[in-house]
DOKOLRO-823226 format. One record per residue (C-alpha): z, x, y; residue in three letters. Coordinates in steps of 0.1 Angstrom, whole numbers, plus 5000, padded with zeros to 4 digits. Example, Ala and Ser with C-alpha at 12.3 -4.5 7.8 and 13.67 -1.06 7.14 Angstrom:
residues 2
5078|5123|4955|ALA .
5071|5137|4989|SER .
//
This chain:
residues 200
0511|2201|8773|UNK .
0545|2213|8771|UNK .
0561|2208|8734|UNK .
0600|2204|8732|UNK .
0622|2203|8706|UNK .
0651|2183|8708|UNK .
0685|2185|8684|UNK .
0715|2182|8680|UNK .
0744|2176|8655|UNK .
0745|2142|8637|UNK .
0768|2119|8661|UNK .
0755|2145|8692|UNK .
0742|2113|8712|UNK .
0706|2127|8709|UNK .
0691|2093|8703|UNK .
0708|2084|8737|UNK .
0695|2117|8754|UNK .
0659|2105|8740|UNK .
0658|2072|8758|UNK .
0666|2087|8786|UNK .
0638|2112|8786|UNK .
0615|2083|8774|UNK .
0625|2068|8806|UNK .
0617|2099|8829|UNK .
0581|2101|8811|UNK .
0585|2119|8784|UNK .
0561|2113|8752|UNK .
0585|2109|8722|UNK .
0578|2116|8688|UNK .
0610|2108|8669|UNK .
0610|2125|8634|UNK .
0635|2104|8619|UNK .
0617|2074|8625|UNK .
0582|2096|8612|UNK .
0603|2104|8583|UNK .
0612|2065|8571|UNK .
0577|2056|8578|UNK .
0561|2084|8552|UNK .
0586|2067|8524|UNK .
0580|2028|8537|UNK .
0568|2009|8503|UNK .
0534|2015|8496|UNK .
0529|2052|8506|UNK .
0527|2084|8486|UNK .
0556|2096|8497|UNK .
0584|2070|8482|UNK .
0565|2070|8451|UNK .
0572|2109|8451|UNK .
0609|2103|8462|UNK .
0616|2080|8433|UNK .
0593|2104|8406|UNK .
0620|2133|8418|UNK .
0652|2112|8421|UNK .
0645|2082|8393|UNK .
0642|2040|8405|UNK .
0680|2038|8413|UNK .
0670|2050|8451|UNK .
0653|2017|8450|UNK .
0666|1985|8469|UNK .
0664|1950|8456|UNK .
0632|1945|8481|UNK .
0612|1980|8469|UNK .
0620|1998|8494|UNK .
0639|2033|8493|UNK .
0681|2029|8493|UNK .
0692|2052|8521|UNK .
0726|2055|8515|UNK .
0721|2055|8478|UNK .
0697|2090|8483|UNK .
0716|2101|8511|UNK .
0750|2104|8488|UNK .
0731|2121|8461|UNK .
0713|2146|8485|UNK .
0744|2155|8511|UNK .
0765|2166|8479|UNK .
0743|2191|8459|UNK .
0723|2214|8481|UNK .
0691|2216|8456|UNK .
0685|2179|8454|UNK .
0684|2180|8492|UNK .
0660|2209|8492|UNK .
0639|2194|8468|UNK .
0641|2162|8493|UNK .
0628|2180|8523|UNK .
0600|2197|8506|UNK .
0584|2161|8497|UNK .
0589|2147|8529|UNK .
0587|2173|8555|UNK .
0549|2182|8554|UNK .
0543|2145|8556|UNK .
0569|2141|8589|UNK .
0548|2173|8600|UNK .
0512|2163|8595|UNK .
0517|2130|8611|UNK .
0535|2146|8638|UNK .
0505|2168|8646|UNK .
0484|2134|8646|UNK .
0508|2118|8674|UNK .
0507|2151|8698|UNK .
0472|2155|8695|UNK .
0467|2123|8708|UNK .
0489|2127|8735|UNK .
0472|2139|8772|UNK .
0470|2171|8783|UNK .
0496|2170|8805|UNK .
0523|2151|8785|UNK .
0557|2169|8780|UNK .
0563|2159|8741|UNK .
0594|2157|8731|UNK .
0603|2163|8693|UNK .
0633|2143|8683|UNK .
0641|2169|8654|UNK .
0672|2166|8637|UNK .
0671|2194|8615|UNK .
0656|2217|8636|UNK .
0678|2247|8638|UNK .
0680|2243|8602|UNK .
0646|2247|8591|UNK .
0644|2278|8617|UNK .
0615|2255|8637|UNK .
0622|2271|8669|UNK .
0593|2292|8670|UNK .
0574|2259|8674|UNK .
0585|2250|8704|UNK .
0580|2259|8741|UNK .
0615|2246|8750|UNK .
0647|2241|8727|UNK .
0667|2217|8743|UNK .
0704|2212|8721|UNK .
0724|2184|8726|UNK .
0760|2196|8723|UNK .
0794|2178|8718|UNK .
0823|2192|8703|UNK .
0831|2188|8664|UNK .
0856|2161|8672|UNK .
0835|2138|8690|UNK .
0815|2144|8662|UNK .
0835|2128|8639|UNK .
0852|2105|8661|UNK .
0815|2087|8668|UNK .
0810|2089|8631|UNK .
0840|2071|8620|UNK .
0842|2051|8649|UNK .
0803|2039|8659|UNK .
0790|2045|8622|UNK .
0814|2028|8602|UNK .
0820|2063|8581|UNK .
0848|2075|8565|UNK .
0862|2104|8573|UNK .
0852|2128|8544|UNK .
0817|2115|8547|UNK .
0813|2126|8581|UNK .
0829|2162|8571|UNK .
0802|2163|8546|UNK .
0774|2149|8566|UNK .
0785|2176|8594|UNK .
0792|2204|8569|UNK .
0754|2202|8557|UNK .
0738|2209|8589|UNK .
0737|2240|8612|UNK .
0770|2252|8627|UNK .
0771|2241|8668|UNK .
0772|2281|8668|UNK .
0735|2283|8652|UNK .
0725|2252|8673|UNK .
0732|2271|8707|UNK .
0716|2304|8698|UNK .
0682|2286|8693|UNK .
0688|2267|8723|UNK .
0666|2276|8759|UNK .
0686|2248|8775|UNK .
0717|2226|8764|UNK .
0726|2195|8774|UNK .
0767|2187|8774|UNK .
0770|2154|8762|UNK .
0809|2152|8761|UNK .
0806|2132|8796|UNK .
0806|2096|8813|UNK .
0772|2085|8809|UNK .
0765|2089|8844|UNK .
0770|2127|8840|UNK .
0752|2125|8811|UNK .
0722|2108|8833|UNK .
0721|2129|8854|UNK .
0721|2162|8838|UNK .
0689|2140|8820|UNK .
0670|2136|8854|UNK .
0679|2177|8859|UNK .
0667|2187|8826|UNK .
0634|2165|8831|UNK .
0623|2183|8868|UNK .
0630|2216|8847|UNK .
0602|2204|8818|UNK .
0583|2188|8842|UNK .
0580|2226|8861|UNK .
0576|2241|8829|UNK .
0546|2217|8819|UNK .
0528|2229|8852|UNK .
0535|2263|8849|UNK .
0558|2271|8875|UNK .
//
């Protein structure tokens, strides 16, 4: 089994690189999605999110008010660490329970948002980044997300520099291109893994 990590800056396109590994053969395990299933209503988790941050990151329908916790978190560095430490061991357990269960000669793919910034790196066999300039960034932010501009900046300013991203990286995937490009450097970057994953 070969274990990759995958990030990239928020508004990178790493949800589109992803797919396209998906497609190729890759196992996925996506930790943002991990992440909203470990506070869904019922579990352990939300009811430690709302005994840390009080019942107004509720919704109407019980369940937890993204944008309500994300505004409080992205502002004051703290709250967001005291955030991560509730639901990061849970995103981490349950992603040990989908690789185990993955065969033994699957290349899994992490989707790991935060990855250079929890200096995960280590766990990894491959660090793939997915890079785009600052200014896409924001433009895809703004543009695709419905942002405004000063959240973006402050959405961007709270995660690792592009600088920090590409030190940790083992391979990078430019994804200031035409989708076609952006394909195809998909279908180079999966015979690399695939090499890898057999020990080539």
């Amino acid at each position: 089994m070969l274990k990759v990590g995958l990030t990239g800056g928020i508004g990178a396109g790493k949800s589109e690189v992803s797919r396209l590994l998906v497609e190729q053969g890759a196992v996925l395990i996506d930790a943002d999605r991990i992440a909203r299933e470990v506070v869904a209503p019922g579990t352990a988790g939300l009811a430690a999110v709302v005994e840390a941050f009080g019942k107004d990151v509720l919704a109407p329908d019980g369940g937890l008010d993204r944008p309500k916790l994300g505004s409080i978190v992205f502002a004051d560095p703290a709250r967001l660490a005291t955030l991560n430490a509730i639901v990061h061991p849970l995103v981490g357990a349950r992603s040990r329970e989908l690789e185990n269960a993955a065969a033994p000669d699957a290349v899994v793919v992490h989707d790991v948002p935060l990855l250079a910034e929890n200096g995960m790196a280590a766990l990894y066999d491959v660090v793939v980044v997915v890079d785009v300039r600052p200014g896409t960034q924001l433009d895809r932010l703004v543009r695709l997300r419905g942002m405004t501009e000063e959240d973006a900046r402050a959405r961007m300013a709270a995660q690792a520099t592009r600088e920090k991203r590409l030190e940790i990286a083992d391979i990078v995937i430019d994804n200031d291109v035409p989708l076609q490009e952006l394909e195809q450097r998909v279908r180079e970057v999966w015979a690399d893994l695939v090499r890898r994953a057999a020990g080539a």
